[in-house]
Biopython code that builds the backbone (N, CA, C, O; Angstrom):
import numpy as np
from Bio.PDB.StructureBuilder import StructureBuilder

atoms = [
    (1, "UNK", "N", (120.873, 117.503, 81.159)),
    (1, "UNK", "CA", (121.285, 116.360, 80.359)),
    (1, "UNK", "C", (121.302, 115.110, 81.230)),
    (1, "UNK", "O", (121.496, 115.219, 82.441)),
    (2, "UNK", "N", (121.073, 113.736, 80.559)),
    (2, "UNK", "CA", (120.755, 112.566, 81.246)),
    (2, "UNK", "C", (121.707, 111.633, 81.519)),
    (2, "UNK", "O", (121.536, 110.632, 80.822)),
    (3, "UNK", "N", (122.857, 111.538, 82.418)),
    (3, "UNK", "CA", (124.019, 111.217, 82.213)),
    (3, "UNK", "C", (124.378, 110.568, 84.007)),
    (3, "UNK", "O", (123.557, 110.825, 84.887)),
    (4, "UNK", "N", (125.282, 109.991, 84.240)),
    (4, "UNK", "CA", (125.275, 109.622, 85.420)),
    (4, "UNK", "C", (126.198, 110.382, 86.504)),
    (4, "UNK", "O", (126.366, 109.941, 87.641)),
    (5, "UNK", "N", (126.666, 111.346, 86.115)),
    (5, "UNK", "CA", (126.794, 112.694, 86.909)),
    (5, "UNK", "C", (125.689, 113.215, 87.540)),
    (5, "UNK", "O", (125.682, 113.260, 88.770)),
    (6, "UNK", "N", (124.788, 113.603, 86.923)),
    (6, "UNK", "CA", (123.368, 114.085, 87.281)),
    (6, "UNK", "C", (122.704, 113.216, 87.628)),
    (6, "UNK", "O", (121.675, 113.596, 88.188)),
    (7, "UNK", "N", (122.855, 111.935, 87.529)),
    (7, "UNK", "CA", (121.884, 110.886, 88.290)),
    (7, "UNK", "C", (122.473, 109.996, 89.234)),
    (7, "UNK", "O", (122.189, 108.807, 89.092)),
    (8, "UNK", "N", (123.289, 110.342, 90.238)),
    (8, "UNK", "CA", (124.132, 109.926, 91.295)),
    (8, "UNK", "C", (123.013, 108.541, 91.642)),
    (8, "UNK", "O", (123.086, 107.351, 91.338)),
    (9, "UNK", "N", (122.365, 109.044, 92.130)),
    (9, "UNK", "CA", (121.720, 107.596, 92.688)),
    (9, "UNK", "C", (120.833, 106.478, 91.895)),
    (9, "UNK", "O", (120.497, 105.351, 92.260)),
    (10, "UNK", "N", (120.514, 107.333, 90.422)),
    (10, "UNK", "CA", (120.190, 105.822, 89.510)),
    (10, "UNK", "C", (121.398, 104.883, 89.120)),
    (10, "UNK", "O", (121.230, 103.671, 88.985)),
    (11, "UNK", "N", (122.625, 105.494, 88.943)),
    (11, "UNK", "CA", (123.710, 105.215, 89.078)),
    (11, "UNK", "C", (123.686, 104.050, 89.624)),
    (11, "UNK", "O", (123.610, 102.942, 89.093)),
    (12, "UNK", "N", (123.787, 104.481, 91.196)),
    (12, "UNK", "CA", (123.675, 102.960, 92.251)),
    (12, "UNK", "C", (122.435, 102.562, 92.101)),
    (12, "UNK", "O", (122.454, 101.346, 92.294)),
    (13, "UNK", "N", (121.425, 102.887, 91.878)),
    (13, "UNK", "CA", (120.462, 102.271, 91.945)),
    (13, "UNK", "C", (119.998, 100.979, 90.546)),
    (13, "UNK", "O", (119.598, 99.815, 90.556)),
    (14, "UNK", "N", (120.246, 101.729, 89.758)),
    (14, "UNK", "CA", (120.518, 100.945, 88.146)),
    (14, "UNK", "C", (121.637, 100.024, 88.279)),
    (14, "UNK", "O", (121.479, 98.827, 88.036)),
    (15, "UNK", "N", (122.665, 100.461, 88.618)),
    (15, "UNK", "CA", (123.840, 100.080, 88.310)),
    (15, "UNK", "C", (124.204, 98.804, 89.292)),
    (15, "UNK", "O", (124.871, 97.827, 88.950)),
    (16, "UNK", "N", (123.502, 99.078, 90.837)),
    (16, "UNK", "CA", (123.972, 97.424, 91.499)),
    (16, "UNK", "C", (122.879, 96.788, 91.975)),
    (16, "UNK", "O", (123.013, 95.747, 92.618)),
    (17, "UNK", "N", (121.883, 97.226, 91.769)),
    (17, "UNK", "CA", (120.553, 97.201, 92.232)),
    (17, "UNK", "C", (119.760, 96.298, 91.539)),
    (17, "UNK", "O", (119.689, 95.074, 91.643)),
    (18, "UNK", "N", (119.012, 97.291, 90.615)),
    (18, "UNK", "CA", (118.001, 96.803, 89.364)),
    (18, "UNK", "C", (118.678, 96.367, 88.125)),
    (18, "UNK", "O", (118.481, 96.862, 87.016)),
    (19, "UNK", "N", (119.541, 95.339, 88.417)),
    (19, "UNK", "CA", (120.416, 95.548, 86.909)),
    (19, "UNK", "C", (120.051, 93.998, 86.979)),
    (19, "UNK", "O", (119.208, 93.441, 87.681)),
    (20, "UNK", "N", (121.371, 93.204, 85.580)),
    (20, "UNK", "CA", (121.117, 91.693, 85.241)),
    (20, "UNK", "C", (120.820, 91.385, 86.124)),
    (20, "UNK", "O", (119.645, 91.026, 86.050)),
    (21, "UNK", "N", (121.498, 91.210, 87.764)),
    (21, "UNK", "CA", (122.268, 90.424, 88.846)),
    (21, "UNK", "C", (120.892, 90.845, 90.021)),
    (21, "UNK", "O", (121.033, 90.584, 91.216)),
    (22, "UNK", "N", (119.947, 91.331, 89.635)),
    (22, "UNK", "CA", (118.747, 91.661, 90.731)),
    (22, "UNK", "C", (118.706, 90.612, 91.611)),
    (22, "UNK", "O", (118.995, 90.769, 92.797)),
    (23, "UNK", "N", (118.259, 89.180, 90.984)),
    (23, "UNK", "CA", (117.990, 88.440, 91.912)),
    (23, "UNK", "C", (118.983, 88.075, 93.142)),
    (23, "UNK", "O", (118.825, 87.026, 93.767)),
    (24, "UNK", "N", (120.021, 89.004, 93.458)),
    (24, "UNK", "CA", (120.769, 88.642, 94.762)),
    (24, "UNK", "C", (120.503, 89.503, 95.597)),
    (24, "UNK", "O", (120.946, 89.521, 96.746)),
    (25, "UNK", "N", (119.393, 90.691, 94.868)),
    (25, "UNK", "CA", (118.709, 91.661, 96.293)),
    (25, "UNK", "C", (117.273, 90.712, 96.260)),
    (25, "UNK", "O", (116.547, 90.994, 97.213)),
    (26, "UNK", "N", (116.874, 89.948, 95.616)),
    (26, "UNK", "CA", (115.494, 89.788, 95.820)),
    (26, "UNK", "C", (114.805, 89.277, 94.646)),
    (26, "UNK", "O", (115.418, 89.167, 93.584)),
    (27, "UNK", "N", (113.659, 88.976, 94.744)),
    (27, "UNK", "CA", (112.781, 88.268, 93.600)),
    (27, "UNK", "C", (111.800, 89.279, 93.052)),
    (27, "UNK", "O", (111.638, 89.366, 91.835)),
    (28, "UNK", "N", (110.969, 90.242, 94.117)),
    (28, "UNK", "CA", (110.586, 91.230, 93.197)),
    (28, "UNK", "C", (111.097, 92.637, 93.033)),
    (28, "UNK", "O", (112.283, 92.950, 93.133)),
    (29, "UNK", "N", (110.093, 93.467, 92.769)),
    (29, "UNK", "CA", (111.044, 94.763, 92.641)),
    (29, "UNK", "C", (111.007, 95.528, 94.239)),
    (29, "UNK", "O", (111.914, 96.227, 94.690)),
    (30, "UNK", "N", (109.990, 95.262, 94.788)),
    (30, "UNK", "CA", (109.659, 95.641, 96.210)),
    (30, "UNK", "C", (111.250, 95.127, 96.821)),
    (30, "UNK", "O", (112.035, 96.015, 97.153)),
    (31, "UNK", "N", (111.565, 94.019, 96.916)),
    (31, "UNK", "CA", (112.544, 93.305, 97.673)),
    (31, "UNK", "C", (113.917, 93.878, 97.342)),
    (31, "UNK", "O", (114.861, 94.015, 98.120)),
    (32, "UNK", "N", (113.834, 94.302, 95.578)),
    (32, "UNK", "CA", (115.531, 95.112, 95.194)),
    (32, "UNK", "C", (115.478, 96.288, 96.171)),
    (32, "UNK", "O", (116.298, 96.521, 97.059)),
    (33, "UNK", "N", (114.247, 97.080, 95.827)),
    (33, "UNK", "CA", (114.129, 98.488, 96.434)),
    (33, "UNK", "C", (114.447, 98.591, 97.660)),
    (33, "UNK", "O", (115.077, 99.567, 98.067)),
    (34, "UNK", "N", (113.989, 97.410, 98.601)),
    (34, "UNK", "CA", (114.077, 97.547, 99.832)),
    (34, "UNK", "C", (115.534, 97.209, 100.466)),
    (34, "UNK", "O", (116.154, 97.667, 101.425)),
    (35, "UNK", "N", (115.691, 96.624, 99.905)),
    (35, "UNK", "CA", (117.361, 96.341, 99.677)),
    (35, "UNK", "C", (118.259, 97.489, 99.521)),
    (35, "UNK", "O", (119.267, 97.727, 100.187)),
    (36, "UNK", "N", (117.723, 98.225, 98.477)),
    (36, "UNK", "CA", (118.598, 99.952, 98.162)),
    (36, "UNK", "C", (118.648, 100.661, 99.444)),
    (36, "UNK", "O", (119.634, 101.088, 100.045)),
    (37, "UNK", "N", (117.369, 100.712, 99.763)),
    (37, "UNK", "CA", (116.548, 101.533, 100.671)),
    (37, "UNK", "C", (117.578, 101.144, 101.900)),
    (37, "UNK", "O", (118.024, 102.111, 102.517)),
    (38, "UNK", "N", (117.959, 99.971, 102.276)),
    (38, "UNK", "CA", (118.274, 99.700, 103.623)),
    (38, "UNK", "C", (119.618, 100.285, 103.761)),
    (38, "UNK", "O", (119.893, 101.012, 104.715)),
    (39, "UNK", "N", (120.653, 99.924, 102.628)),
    (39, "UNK", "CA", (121.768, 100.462, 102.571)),
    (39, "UNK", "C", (122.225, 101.663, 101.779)),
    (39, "UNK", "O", (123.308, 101.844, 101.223)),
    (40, "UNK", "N", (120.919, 102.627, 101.864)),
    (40, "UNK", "CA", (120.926, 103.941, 101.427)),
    (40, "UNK", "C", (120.471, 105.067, 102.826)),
    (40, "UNK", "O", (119.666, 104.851, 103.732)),
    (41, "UNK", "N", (121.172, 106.074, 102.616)),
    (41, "UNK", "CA", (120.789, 106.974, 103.769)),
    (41, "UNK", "C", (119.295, 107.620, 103.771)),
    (41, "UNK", "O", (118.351, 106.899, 103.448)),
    (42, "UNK", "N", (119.155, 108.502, 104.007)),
    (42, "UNK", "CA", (117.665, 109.588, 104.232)),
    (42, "UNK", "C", (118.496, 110.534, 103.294)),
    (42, "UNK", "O", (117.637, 111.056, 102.584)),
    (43, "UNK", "N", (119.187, 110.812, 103.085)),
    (43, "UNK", "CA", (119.336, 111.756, 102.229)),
    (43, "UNK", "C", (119.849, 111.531, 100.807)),
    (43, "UNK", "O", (119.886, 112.229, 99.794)),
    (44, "UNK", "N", (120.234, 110.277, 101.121)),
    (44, "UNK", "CA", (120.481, 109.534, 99.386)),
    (44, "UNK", "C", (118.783, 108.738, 98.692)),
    (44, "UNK", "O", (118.588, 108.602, 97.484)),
    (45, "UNK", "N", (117.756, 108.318, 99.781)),
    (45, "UNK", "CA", (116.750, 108.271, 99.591)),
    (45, "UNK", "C", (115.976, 109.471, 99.223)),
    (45, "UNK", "O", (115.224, 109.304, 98.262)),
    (46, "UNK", "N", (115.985, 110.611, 99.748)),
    (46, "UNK", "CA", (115.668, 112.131, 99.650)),
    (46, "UNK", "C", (116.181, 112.179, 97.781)),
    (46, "UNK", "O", (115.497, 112.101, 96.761)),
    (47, "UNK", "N", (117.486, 112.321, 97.969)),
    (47, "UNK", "CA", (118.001, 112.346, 96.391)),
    (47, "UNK", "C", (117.301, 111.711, 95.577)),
    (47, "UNK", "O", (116.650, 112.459, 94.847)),
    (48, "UNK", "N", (117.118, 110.313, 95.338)),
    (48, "UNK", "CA", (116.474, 109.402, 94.425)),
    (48, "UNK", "C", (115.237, 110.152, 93.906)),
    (48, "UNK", "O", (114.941, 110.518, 92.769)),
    (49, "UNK", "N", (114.437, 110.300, 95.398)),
    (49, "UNK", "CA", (113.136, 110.861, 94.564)),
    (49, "UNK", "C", (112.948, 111.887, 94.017)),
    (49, "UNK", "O", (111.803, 112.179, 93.673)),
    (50, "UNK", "N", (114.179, 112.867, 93.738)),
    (50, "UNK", "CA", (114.010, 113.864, 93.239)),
    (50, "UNK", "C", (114.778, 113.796, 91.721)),
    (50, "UNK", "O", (114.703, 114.772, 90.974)),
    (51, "UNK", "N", (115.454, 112.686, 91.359)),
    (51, "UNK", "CA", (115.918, 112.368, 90.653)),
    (51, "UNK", "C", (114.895, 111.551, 90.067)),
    (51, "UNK", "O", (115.060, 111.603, 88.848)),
    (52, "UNK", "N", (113.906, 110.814, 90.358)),
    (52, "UNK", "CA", (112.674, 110.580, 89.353)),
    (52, "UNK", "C", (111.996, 111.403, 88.931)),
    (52, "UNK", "O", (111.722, 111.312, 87.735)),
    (53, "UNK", "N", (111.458, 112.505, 89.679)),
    (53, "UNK", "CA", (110.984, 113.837, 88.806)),
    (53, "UNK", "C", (111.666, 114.772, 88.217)),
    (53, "UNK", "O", (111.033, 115.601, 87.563)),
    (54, "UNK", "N", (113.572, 114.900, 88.328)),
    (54, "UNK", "CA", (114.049, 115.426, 87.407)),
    (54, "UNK", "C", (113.856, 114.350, 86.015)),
    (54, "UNK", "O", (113.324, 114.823, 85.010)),
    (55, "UNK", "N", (114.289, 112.967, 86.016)),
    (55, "UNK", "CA", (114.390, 112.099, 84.734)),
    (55, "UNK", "C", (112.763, 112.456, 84.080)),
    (55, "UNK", "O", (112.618, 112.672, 82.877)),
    (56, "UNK", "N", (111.814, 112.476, 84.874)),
    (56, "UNK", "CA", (110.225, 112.487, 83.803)),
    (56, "UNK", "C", (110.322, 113.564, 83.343)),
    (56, "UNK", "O", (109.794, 113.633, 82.233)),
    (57, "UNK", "N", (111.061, 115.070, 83.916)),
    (57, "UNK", "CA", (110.544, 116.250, 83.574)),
    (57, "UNK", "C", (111.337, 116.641, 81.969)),
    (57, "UNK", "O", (110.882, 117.092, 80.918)),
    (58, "UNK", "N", (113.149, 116.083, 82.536)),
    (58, "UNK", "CA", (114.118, 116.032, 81.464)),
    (58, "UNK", "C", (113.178, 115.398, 80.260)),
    (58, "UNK", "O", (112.442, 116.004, 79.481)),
    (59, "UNK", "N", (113.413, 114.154, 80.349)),
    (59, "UNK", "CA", (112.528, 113.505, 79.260)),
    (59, "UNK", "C", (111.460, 113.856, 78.522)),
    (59, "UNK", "O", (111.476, 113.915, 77.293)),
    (60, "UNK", "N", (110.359, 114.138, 79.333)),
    (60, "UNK", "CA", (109.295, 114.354, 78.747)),
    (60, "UNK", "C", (108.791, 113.574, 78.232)),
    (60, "UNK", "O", (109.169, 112.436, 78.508)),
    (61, "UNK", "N", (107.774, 113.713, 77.303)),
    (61, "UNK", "CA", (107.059, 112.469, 76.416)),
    (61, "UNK", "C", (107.632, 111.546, 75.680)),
    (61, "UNK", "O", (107.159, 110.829, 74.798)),
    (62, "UNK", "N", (109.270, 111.663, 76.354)),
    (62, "UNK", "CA", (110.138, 110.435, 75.540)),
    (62, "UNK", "C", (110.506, 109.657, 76.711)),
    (62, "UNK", "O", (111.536, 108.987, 76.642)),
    (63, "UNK", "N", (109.747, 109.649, 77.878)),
    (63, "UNK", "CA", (110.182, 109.443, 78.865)),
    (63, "UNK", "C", (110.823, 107.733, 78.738)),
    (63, "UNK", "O", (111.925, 107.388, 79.163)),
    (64, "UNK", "N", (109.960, 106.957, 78.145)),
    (64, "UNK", "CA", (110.268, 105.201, 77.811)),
    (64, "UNK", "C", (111.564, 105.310, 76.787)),
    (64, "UNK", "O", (112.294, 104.319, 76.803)),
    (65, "UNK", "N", (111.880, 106.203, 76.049)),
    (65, "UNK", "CA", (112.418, 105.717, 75.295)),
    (65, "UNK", "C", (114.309, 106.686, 75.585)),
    (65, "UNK", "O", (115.387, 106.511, 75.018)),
    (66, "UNK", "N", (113.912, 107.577, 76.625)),
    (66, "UNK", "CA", (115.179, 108.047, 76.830)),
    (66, "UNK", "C", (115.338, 107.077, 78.146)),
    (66, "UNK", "O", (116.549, 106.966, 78.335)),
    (67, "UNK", "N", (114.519, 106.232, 79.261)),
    (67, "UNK", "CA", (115.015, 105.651, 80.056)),
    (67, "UNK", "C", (115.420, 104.458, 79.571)),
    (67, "UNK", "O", (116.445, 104.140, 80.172)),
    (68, "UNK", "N", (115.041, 103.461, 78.594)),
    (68, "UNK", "CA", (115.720, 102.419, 77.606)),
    (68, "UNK", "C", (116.919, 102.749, 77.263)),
    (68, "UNK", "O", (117.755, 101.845, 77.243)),
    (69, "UNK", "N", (117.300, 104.028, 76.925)),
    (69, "UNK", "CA", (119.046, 104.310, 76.430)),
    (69, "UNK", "C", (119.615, 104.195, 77.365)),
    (69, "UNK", "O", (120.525, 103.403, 77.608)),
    (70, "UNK", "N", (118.949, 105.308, 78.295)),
    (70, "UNK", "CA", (119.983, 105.279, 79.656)),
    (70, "UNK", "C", (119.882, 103.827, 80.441)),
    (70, "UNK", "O", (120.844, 103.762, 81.206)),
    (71, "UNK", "N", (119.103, 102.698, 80.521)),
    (71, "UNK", "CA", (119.610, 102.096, 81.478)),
    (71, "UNK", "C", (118.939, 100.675, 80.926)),
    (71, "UNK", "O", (119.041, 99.631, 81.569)),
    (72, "UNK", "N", (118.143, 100.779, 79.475)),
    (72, "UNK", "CA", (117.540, 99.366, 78.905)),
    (72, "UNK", "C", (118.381, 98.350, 78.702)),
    (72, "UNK", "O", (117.928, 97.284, 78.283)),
    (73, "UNK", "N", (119.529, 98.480, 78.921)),
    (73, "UNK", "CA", (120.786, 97.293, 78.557)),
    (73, "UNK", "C", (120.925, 96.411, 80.173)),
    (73, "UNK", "O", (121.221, 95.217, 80.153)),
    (74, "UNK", "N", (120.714, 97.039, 81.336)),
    (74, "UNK", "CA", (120.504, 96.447, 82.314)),
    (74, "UNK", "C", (118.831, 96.159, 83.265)),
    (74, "UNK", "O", (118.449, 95.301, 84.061)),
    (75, "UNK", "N", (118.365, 97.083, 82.798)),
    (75, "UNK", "CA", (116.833, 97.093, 83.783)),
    (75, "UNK", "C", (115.559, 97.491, 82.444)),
    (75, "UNK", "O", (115.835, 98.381, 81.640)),
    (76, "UNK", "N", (114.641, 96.978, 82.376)),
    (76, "UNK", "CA", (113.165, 96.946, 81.607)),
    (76, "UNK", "C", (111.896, 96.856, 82.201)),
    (76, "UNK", "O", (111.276, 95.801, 82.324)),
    (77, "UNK", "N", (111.394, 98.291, 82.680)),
    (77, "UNK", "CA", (110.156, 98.307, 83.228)),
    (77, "UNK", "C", (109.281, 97.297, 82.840)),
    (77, "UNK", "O", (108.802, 96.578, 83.717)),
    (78, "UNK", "N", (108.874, 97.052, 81.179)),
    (78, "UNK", "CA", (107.969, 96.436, 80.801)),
    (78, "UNK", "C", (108.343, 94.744, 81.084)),
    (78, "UNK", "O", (107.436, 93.921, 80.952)),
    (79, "UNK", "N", (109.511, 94.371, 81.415)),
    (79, "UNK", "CA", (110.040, 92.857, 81.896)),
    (79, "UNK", "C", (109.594, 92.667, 83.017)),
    (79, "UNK", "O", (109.399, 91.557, 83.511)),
    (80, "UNK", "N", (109.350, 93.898, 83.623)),
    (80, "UNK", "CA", (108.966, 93.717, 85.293)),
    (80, "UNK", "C", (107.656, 93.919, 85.701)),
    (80, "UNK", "O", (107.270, 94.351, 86.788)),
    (81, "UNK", "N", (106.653, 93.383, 84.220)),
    (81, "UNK", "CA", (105.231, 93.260, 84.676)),
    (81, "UNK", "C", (104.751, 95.106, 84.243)),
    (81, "UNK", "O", (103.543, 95.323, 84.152)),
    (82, "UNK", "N", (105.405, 95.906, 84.085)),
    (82, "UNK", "CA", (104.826, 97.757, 83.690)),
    (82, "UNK", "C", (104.440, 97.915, 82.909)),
    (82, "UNK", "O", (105.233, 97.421, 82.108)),
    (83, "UNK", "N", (103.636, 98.321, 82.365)),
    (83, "UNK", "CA", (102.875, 98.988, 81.205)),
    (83, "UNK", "C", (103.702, 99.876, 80.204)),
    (83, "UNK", "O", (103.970, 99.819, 79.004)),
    (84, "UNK", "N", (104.023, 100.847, 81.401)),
    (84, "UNK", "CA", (105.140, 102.122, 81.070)),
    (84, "UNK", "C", (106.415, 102.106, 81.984)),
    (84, "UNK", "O", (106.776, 101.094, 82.584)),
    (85, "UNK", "N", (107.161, 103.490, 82.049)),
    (85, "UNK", "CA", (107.943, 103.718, 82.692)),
    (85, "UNK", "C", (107.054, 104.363, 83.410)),
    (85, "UNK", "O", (106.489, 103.676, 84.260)),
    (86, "UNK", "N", (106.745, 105.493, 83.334)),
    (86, "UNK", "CA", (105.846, 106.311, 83.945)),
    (86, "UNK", "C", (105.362, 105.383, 85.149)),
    (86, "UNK", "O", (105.583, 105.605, 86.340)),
    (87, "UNK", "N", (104.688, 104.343, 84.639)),
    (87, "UNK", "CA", (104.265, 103.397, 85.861)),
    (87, "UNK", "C", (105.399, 103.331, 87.017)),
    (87, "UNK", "O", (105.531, 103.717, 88.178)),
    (88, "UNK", "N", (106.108, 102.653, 86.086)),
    (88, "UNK", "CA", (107.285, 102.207, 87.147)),
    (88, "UNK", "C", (107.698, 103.358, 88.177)),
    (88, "UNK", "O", (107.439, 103.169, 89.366)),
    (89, "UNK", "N", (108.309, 104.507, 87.794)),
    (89, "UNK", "CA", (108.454, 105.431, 88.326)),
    (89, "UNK", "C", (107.624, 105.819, 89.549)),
    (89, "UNK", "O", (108.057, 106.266, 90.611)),
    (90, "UNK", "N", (105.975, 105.497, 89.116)),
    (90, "UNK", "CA", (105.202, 105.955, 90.348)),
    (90, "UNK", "C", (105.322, 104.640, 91.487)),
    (90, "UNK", "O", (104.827, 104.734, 92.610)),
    (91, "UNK", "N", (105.807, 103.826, 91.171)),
    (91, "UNK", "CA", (105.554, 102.305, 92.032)),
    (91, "UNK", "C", (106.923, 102.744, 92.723)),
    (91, "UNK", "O", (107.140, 102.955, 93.917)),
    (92, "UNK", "N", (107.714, 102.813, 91.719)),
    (92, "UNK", "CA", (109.248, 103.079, 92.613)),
    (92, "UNK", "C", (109.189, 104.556, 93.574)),
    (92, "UNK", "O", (110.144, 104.939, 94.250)),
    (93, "UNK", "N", (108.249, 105.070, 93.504)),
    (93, "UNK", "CA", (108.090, 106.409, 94.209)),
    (93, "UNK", "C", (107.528, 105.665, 95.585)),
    (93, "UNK", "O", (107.677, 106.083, 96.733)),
    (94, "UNK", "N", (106.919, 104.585, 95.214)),
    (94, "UNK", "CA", (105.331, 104.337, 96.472)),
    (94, "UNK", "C", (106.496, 103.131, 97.502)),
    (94, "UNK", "O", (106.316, 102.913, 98.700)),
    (95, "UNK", "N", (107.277, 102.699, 96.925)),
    (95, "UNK", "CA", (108.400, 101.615, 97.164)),
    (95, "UNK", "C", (109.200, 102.499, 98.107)),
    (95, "UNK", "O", (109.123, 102.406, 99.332)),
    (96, "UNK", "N", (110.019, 103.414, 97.420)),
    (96, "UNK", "CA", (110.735, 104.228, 98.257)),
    (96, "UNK", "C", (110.552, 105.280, 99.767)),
    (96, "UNK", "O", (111.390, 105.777, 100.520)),
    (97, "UNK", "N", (108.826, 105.313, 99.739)),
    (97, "UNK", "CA", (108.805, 106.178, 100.673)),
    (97, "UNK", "C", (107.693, 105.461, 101.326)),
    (97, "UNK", "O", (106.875, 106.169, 101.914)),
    (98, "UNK", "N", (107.537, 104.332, 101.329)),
    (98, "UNK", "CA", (107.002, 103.076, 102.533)),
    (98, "UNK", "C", (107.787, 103.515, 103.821)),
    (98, "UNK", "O", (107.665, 102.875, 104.866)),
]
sb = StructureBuilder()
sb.init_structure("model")
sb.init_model(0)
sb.init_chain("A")
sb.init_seg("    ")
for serial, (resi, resn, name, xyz) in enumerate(atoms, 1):
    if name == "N":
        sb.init_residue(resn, " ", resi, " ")
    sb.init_atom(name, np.array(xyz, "f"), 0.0, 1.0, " ", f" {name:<3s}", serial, name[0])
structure = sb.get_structure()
């Protein structure tokens, strides 16, 4: 289930990160991430990415429209230039492990 128990680090990551207030980590999404990234460990980084392939797998082919519930009131792939989530997800994969 998709809840922020099970998603410890979208949590922080959604929650102080990629949310309204982004622009005080940065202007793009590279600059929030890197921002997470700096004041996140190796093993809370480790976590994240496994927490993007639990959220695609949970989801499934609702993947856009169960990540809009869970977190569309603060963060919108498609606001941030994405096609999909799916996208996003793989950019935030390629972001995180720079």
């Amino acid at each position: 289930m998709i809840n922020d128990n099970s998603y410890r680090q979208f949590y922080t990551l959604f929650g102080a990160y990629l949310n309204q207030d982004s622009d005080m980590w940065g202007d793009t999404l590279a600059e929030v991430v890197v921002s997470f990234k700096k004041d996140s460990t190796p093993r809370q980084l480790e976590a994240t990415l496994v927490e993007i392939d639990k959220f695609k797998e949970e989801a499934g082919i609702h993947l856009g429209e169960i990540f809009h519930e869970a977190y569309g009131f603060d963060f919108n792939p498609i606001l941030w230039g994405y096609s999909s989530t799916n996208h996003f997800f793989d950019d935030l994969k390629k972001i995180l492990t720079a």
